[in-house]
C-alpha positions in Angstrom: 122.5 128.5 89.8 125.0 126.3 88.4 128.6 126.1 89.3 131.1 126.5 86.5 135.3 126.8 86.3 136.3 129.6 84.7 140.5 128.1 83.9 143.1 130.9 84.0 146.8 129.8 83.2 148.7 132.5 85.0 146.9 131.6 88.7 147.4 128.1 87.6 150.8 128.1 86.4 151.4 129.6 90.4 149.3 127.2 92.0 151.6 124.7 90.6 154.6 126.2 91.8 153.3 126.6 95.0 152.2 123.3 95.8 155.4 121.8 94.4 157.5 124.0 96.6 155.0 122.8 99.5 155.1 119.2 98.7 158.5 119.4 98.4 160.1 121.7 101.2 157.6 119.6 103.4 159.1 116.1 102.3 163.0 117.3 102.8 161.2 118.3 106.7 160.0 114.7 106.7 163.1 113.1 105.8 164.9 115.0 108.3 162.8 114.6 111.0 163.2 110.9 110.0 167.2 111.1 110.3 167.0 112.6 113.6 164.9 110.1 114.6 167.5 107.7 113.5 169.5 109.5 115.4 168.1 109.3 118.7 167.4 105.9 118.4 171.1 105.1 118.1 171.7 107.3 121.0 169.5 105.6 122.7 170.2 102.6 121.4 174.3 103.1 122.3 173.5 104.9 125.5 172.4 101.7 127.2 175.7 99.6 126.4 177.9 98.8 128.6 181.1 100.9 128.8 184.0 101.0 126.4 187.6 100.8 128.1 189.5 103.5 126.1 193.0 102.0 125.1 196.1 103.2 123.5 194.8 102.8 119.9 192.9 105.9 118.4 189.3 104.8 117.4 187.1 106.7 115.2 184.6 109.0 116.3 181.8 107.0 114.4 182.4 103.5 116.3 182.3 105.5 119.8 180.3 108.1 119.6 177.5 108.1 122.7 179.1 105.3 124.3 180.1 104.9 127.8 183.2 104.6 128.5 186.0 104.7 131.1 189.8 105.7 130.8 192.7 105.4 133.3 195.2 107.7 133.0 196.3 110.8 133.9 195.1 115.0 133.2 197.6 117.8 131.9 197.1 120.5 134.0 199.2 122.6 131.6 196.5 122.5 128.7 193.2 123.6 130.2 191.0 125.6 127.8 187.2 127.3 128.5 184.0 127.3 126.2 182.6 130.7 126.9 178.9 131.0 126.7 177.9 128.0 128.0 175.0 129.1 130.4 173.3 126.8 133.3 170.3 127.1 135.0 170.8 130.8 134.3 174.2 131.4 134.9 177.0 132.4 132.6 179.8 129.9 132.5 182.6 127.8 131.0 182.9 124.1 130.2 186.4 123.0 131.2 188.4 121.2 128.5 191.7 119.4 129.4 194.0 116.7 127.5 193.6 113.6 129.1 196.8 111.1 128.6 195.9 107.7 128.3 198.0 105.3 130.3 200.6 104.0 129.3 200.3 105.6 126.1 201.4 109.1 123.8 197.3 109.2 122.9 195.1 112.1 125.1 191.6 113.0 124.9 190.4 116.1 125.0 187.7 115.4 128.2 185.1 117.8 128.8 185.5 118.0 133.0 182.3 119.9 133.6 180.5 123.4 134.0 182.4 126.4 135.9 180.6 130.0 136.8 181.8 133.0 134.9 182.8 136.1 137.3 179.7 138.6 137.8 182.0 141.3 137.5 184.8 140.7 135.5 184.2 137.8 132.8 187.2 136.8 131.5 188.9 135.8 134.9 189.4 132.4 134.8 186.9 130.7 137.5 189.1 128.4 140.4 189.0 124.6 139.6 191.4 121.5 141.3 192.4 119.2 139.2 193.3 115.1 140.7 196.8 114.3 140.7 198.6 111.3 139.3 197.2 108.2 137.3 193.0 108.5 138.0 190.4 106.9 135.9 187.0 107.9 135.1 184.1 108.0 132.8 181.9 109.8 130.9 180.2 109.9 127.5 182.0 110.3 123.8 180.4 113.3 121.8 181.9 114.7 118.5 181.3 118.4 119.4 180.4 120.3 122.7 177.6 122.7 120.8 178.9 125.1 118.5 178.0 129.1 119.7 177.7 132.4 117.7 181.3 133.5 117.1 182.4 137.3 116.2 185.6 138.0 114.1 188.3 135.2 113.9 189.1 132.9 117.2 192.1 134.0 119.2 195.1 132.3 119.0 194.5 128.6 120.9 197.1 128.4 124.1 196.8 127.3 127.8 194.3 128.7 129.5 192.5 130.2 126.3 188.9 131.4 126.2 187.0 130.4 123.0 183.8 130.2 121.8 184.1 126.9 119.8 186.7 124.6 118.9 188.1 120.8 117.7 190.2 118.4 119.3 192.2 119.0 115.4 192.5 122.4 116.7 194.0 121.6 120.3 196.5 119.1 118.9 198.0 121.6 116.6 198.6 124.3 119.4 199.8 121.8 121.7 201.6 119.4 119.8 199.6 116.4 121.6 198.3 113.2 120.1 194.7 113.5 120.0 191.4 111.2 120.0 189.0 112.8 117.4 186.5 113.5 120.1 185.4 114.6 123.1 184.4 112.5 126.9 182.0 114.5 128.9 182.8 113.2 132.2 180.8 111.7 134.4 180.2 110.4 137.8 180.5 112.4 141.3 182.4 115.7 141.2 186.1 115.0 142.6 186.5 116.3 146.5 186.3 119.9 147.3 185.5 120.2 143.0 183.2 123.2 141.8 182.9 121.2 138.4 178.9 120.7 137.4 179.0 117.2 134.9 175.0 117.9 134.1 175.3 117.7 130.7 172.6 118.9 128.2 170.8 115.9 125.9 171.7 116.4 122.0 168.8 118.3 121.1 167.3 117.0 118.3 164.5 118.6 117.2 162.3 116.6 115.4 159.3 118.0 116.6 160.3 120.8 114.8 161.2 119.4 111.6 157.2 117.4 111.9 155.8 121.3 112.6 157.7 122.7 109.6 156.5 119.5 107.3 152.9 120.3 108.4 153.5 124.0 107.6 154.7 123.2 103.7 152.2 120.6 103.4 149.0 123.2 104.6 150.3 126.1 101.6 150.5 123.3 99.1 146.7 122.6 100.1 146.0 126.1 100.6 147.4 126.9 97.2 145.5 124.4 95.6 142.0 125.0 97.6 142.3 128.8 96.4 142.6 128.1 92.7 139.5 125.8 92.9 137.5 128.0 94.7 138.4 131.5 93.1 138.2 129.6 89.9 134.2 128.3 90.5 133.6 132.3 91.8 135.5 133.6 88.7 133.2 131.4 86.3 129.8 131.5 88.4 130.1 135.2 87.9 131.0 135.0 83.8 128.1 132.7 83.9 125.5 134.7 85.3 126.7 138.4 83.7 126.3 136.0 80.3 122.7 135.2 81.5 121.9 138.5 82.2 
C-alpha cells in the first residue's frame, strides 16, 4: 500500500493559524517567564546588600526597591490604616499601615508594621495594637505594592483608621496631607514588647513556573495542529488512493 497526501486548503489554512497562535502565545510565555526571572534575580541580587539608611531626601522607588534598609525616626499614631483580606496561616487579618516621619525631616514613609487578626465575630472592629513612642529606628524591606486584592464597588473614603482593600502611598498623602516616599518598608526585626504585630512577610510570587507550563502548553497545540494535518492528510489520500484502485 503506498502512502499518499491528499492537500486540502481549508484544514491547511487552520493548521497555519493554529500553530502560529501556538508558537506565538508560547514565545510571549517564554519571554515572561524570562522577565520574571530577571526579576528574581535582582531580588535576590538586592536582597543580599547591605542596608540603605533612609534620609531626608525622597528616592525613587526603582533605586530602593528590595533593599534593606533602616530609618530613625518617629510613627504617627494618628494615621494608621488596615489592608483587609490579608489571610495568615489561615486566619483572616489586616496588615497595619502607618506614616513613618523621618527624623529630622517633613518626609514619612508609609511602613507596613506587620500582620493583625480580624475579629471572629465582628470583622470590621479594629484588632488592638501598641505603637513605640518617641524617635525609634528600625528596618525592614522596600516594596512598591503590598499585593493588590479583589475589590467591589469604589474604595471608601481614605481617613484614620480606614479599612481598605488596596491602596498607594499617592493615595495616603492626599487624605493626609503628608509628604510621602513612593513606597512601602515592611518592617522587620523582633516584634516591639508586649506587640501582637506578625512581620512574616510573603516572598513576591513570581510565577515562572507557570509562565514555562503555559509556554509548553502553546508550544504542544502548535505541534498537535501540525501532526494532525499530516496525519489526516496521508489517511485522506491513502483512502482516494485505494477507492481509485478499486
Amino acid at each position: 500500500m503506498r502512502l499518499r497526501f491528499h492537500f486540502r486548503l481549508v484544514p491547511f489554512i487552520a493548521t497555519v493559524l493554529l500553530v502560529a497562535l501556538g508558537i506565538a502565545l508560547g514565545n510571549w510565555q517564554e519571554r515572561r517567564a524570562a522577565a520574571k526571572t530577571a526579576l528574581r534575580e535582582r531580588m535576590e541580587q538586592r536582597g543580599s546588600q547591605p542596608p540603605v539608611a533612609l534620609g531626608p531626601a525622597i528616592v525613587p522607588l526603582e533605586t530602593l526597591e528590595y533593599r534593606h534598609v533602616t530609618i530613625t525616626g518617629q510613627f504617627v499614631p494618628g494615621w494608621p490604616v488596615f489592608l483587609d483580606n490579608r489571610p495568615y496561616q489561615g486566619r483572616s487579618g489586616f496588615y497595619l499601615l502607618m506614616p513613618f516621619k523621618i527624623a529630622g525631616s517633613d518626609v514619612h514613609v508609609l511602613v507596613a508594621r506587620g500582620w493583625l487578626p480580624a475579629d471572629p465575630t465582628v470583622h470590621d472592629r479594629l484588632p488592638a495594637f501598641t505603637t513605640p513612642p518617641g524617635q525609634v529606628s528600625i528596618e525592614g524591606i522596600v516594596t512598591g505594592n503590598m499585593g493588590r486584592v479583589l475589590q467591589l464597588g469604589d474604595a471608601a473614603p481614605l481617613k484614620p483608621n480606614a479599612i481598605v482593600q488596596n491602596v498607594a502611598p499617592g493615595q495616603v498623602e492626599q487624605a493626609s496631607g503628608l509628604k510621602l516616599a513612593p513606597f512601602f518598608v515592611e518592617q522587620t526585626g523582633p516584634r516591639e514588647e508586649g506587640g501582637a504585630l506578625v512581620r512574616d512577610w510573603p516572598l513576591p510570587s513570581t510565577g515562572i513556573e507557570k509562565h514555562k507550563g503555559y509556554a509548553f502548553q502553546w508550544y504542544a497545540l502548535a505541534a498537535m495542529a501540525l501532526l494532525f494535518f499530516v496525519i489526516t492528510g496521508f489517511r485522506s489520500g491513502t483512502k482516494h488512493d485505494d477507492a481509485a484502485r478499486a
